[in-house]
BALUMSE-255485 format. One record per atom (N, C-alpha, C): residue number from 1; atom name; z negated, y, x. Coordinates in Angstrom, 1 decimal. Layout:
! residues N
+--------+-------+--------+--------+--------+
| kolkol | lumgu |     up |  north |   east |
+--------+-------+--------+--------+--------+
|    NUM |    CA |      Z |      Y |      X |
...
+--------+-------+--------+--------+--------+
! end
This chain:
! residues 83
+--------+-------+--------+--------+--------+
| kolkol | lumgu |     up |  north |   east |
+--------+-------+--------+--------+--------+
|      1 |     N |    0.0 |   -1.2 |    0.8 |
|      1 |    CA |    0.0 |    0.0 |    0.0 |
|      1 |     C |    0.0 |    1.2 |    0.9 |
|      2 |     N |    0.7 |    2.2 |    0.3 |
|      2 |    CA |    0.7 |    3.1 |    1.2 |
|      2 |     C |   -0.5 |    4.1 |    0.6 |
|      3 |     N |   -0.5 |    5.8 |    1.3 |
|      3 |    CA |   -1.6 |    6.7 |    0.5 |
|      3 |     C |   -0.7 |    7.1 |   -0.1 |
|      4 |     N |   -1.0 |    7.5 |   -1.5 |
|      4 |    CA |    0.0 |    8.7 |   -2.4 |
|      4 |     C |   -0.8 |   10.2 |   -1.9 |
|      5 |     N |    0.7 |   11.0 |   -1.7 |
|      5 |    CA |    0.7 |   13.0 |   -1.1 |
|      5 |     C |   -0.6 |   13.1 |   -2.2 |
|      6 |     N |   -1.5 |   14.5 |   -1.6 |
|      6 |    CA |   -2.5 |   14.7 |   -1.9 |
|      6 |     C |   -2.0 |   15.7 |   -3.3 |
|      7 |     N |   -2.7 |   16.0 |   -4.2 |
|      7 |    CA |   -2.5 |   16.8 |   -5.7 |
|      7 |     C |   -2.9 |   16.4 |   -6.6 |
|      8 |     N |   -3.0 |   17.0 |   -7.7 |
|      8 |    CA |   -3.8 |   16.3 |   -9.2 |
|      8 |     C |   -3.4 |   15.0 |   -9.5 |
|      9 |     N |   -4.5 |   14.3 |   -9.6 |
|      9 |    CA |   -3.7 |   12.8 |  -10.4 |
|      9 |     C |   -3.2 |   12.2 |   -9.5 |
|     10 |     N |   -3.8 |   12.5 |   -7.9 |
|     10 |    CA |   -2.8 |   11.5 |   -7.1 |
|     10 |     C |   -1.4 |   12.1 |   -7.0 |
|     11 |     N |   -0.8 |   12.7 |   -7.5 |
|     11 |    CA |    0.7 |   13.4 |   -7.6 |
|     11 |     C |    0.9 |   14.7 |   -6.7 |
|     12 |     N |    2.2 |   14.5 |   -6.0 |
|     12 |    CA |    2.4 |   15.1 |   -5.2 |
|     12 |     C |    2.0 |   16.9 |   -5.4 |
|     13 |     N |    1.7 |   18.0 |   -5.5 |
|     13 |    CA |    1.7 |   19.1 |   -5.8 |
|     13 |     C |    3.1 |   19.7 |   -6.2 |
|     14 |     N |    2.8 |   20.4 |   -7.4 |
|     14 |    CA |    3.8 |   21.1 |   -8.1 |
|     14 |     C |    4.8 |   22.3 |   -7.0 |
|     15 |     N |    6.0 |   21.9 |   -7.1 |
|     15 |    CA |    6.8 |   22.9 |   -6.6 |
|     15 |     C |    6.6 |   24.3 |   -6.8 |
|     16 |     N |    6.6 |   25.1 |   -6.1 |
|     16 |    CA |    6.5 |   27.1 |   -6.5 |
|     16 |     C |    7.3 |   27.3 |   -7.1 |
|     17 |     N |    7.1 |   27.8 |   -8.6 |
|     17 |    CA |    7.9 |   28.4 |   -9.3 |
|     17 |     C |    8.3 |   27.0 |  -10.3 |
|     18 |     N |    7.3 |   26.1 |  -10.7 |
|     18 |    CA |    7.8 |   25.3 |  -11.3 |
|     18 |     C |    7.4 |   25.4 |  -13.1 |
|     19 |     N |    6.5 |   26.2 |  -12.9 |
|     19 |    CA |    5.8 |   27.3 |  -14.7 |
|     19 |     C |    7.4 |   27.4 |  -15.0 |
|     20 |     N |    8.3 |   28.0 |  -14.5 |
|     20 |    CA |    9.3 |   29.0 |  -14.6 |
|     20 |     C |   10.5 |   28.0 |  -15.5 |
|     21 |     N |   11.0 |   28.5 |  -16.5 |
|     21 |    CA |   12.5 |   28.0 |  -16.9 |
|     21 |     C |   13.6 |   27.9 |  -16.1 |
|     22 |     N |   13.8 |   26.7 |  -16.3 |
|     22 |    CA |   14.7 |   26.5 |  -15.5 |
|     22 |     C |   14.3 |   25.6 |  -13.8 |
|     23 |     N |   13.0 |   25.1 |  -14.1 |
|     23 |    CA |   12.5 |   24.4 |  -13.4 |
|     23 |     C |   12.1 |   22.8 |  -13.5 |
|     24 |     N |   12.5 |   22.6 |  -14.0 |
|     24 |    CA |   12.3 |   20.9 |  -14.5 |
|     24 |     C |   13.0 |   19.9 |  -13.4 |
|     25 |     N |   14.4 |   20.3 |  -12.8 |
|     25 |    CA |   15.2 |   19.9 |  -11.9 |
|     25 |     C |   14.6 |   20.0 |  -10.6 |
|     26 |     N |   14.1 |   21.0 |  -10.2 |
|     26 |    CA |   13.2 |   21.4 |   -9.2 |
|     26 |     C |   12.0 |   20.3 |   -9.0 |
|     27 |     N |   11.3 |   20.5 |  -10.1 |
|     27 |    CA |   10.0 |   19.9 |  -10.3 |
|     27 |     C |   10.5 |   18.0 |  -10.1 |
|     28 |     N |   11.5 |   17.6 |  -10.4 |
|     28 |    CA |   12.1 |   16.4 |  -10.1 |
|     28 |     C |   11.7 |   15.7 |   -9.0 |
|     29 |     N |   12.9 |   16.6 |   -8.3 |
|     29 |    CA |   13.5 |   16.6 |   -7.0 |
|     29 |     C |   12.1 |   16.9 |   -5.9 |
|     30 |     N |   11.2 |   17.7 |   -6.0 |
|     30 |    CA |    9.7 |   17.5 |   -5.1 |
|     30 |     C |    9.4 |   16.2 |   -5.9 |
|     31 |     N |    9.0 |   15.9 |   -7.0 |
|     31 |    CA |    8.5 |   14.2 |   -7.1 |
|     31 |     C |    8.9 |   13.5 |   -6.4 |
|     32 |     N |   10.5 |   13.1 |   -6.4 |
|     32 |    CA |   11.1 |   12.5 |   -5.6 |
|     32 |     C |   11.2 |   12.6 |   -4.2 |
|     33 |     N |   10.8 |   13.8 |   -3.9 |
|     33 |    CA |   10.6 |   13.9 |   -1.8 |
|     33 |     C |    9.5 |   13.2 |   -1.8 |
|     34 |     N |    8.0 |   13.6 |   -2.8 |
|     34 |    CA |    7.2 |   13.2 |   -2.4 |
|     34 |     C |    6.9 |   11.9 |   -2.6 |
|     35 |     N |    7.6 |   11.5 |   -3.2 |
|     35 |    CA |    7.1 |    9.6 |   -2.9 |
|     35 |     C |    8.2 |    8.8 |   -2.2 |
|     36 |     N |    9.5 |    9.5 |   -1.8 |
|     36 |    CA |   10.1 |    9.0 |   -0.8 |
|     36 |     C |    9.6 |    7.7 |   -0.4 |
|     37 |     N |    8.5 |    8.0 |    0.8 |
|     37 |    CA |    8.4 |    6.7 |    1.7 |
|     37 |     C |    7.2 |    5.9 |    1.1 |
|     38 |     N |    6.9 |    6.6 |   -0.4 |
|     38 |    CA |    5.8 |    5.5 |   -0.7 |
|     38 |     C |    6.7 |    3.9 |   -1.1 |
|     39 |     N |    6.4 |    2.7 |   -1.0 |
|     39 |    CA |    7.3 |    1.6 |   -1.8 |
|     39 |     C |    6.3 |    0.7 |   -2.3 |
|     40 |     N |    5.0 |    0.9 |   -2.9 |
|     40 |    CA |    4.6 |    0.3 |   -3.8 |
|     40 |     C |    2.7 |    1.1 |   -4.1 |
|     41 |     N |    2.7 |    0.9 |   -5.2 |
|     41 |    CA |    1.5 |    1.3 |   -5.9 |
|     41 |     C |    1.1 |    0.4 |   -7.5 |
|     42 |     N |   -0.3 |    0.3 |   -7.4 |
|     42 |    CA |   -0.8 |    0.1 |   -8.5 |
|     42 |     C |   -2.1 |    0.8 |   -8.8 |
|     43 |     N |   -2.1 |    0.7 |  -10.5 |
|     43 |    CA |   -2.9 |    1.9 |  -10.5 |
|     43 |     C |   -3.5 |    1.4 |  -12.0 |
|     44 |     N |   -5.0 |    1.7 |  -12.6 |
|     44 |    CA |   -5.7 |    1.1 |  -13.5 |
|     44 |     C |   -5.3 |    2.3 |  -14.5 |
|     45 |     N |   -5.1 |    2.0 |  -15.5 |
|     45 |    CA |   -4.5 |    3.0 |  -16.8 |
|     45 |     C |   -5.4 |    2.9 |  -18.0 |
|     46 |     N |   -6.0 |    4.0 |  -18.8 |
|     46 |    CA |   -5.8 |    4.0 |  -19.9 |
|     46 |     C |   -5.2 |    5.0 |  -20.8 |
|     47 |     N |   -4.8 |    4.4 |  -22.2 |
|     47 |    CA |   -4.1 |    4.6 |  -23.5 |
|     47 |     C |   -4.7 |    5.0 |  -24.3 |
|     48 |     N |   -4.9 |    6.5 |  -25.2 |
|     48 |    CA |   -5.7 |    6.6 |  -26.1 |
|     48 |     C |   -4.7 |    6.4 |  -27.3 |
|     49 |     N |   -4.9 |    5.8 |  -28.8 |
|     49 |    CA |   -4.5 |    6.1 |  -29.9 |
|     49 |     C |   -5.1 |    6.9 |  -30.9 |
|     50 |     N |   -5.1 |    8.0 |  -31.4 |
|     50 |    CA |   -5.7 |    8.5 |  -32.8 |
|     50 |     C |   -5.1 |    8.4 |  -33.6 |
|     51 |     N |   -5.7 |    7.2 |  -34.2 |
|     51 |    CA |   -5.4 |    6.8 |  -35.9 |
|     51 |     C |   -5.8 |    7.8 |  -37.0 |
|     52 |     N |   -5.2 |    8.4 |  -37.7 |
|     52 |    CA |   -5.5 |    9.4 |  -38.9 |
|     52 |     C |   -5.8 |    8.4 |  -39.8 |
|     53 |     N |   -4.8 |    7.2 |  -40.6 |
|     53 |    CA |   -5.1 |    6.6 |  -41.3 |
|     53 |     C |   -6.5 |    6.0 |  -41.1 |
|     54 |     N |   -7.4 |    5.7 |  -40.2 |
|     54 |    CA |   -8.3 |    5.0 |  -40.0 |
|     54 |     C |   -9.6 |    6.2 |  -39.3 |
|     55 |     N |   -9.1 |    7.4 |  -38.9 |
|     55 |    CA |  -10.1 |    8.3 |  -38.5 |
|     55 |     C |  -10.5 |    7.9 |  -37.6 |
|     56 |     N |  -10.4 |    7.1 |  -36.9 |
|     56 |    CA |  -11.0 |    6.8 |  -35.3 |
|     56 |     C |  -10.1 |    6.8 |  -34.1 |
|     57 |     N |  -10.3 |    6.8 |  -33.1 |
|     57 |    CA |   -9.4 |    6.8 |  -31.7 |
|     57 |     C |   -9.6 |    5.3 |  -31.4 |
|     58 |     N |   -8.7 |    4.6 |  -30.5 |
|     58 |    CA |   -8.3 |    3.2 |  -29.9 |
|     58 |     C |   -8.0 |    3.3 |  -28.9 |
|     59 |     N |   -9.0 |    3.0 |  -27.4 |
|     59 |    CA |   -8.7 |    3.5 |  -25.9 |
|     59 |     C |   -8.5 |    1.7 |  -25.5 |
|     60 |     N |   -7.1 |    1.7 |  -24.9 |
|     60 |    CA |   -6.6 |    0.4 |  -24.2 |
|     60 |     C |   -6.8 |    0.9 |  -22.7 |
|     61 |     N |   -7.0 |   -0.2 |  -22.2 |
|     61 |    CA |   -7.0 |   -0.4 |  -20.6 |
|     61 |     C |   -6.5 |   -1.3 |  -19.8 |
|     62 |     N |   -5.4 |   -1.2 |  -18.8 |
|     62 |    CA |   -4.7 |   -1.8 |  -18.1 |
|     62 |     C |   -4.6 |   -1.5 |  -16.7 |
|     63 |     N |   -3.0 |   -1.9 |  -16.4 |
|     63 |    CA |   -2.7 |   -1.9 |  -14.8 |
|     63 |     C |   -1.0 |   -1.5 |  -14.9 |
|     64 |     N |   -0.6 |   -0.7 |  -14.0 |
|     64 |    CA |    0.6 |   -1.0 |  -13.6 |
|     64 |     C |    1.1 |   -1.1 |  -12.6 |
|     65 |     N |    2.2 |   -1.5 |  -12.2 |
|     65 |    CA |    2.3 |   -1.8 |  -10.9 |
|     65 |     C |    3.8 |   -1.6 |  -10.2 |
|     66 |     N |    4.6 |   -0.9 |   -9.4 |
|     66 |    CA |    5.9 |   -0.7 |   -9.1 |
|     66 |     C |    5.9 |   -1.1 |   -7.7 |
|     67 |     N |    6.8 |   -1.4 |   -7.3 |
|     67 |    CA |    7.5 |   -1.9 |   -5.9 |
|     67 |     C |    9.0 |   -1.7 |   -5.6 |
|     68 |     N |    9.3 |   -0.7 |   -4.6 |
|     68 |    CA |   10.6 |   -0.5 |   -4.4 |
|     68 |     C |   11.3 |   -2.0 |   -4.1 |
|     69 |     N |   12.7 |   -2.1 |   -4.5 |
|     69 |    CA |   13.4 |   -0.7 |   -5.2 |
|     69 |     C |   14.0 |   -1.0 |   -6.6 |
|     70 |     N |   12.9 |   -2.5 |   -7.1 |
|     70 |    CA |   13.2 |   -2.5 |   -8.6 |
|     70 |     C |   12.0 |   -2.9 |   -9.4 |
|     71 |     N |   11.1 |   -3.0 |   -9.4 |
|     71 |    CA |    9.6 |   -4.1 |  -10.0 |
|     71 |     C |    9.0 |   -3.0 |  -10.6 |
|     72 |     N |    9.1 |   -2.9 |  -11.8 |
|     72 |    CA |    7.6 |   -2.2 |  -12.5 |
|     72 |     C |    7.1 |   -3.2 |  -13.7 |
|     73 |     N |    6.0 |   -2.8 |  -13.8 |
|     73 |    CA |    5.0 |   -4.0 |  -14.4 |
|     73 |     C |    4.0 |   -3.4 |  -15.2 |
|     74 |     N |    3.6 |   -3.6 |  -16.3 |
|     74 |    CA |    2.3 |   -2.5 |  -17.1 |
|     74 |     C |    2.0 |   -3.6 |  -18.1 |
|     75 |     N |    0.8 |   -3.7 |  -17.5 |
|     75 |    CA |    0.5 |   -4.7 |  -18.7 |
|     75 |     C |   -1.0 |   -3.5 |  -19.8 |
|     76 |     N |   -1.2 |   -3.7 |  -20.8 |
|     76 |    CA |   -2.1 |   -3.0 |  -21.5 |
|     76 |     C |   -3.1 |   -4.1 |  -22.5 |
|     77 |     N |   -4.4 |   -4.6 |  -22.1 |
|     77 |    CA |   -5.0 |   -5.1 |  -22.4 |
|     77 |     C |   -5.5 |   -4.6 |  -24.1 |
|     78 |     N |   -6.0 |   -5.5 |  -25.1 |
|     78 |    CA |   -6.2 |   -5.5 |  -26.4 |
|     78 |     C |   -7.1 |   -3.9 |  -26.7 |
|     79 |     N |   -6.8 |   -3.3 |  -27.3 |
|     79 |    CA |   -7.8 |   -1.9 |  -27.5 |
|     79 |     C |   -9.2 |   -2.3 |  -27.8 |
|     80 |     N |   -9.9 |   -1.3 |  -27.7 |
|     80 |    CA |  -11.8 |   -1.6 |  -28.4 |
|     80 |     C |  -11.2 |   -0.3 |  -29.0 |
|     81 |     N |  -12.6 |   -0.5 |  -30.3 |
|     81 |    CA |  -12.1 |    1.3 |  -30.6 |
|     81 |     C |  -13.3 |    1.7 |  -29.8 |
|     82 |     N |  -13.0 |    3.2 |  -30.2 |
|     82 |    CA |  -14.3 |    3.9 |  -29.6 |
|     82 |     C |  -14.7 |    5.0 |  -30.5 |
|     83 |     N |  -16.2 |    5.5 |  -30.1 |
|     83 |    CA |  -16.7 |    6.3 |  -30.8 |
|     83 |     C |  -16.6 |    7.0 |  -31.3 |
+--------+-------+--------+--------+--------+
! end
């Protein structure tokens, strides 16, 4: 495994000027420099649902898992509700 670039979430830091319209392309293209030389990561996930019809939220918890330069994997384990 390699380290993922330092920034929120593990994620590389936002390009300058990426607030801005017309920046989505921009904002890409730094994702993509910045994991360049990463070629595999996994990472523990969870999923919230808010049910209106049932008034409560449903938090699932999983894994996923990518490997250059084709393998991704997400598995999402049975929900609990929650509080």
């Amino acid at each position: 495994m390699h380290p993922v670039p330092h920034g929120v979430g593990g994620f590389p830091p936002a390009p300058r000027g990426a607030g801005r319209a017309g920046a989505p392309l921009e904002g890409l293209e730094a994702l993509r420099r910045g994991f360049a030389d990463i070629r595999d990561f996994t990472a523990d996930i969870s999923q919230e649902k808010h049910l209106t019809l049932l008034k409560r939220k449903m938090t699932s918890q999983g894994v996923v898992r990518f490997r250059k330069p084709d393998l991704f994997f997400m598995e999402l384990y049975p929900p609990m509700p929650a509080g």
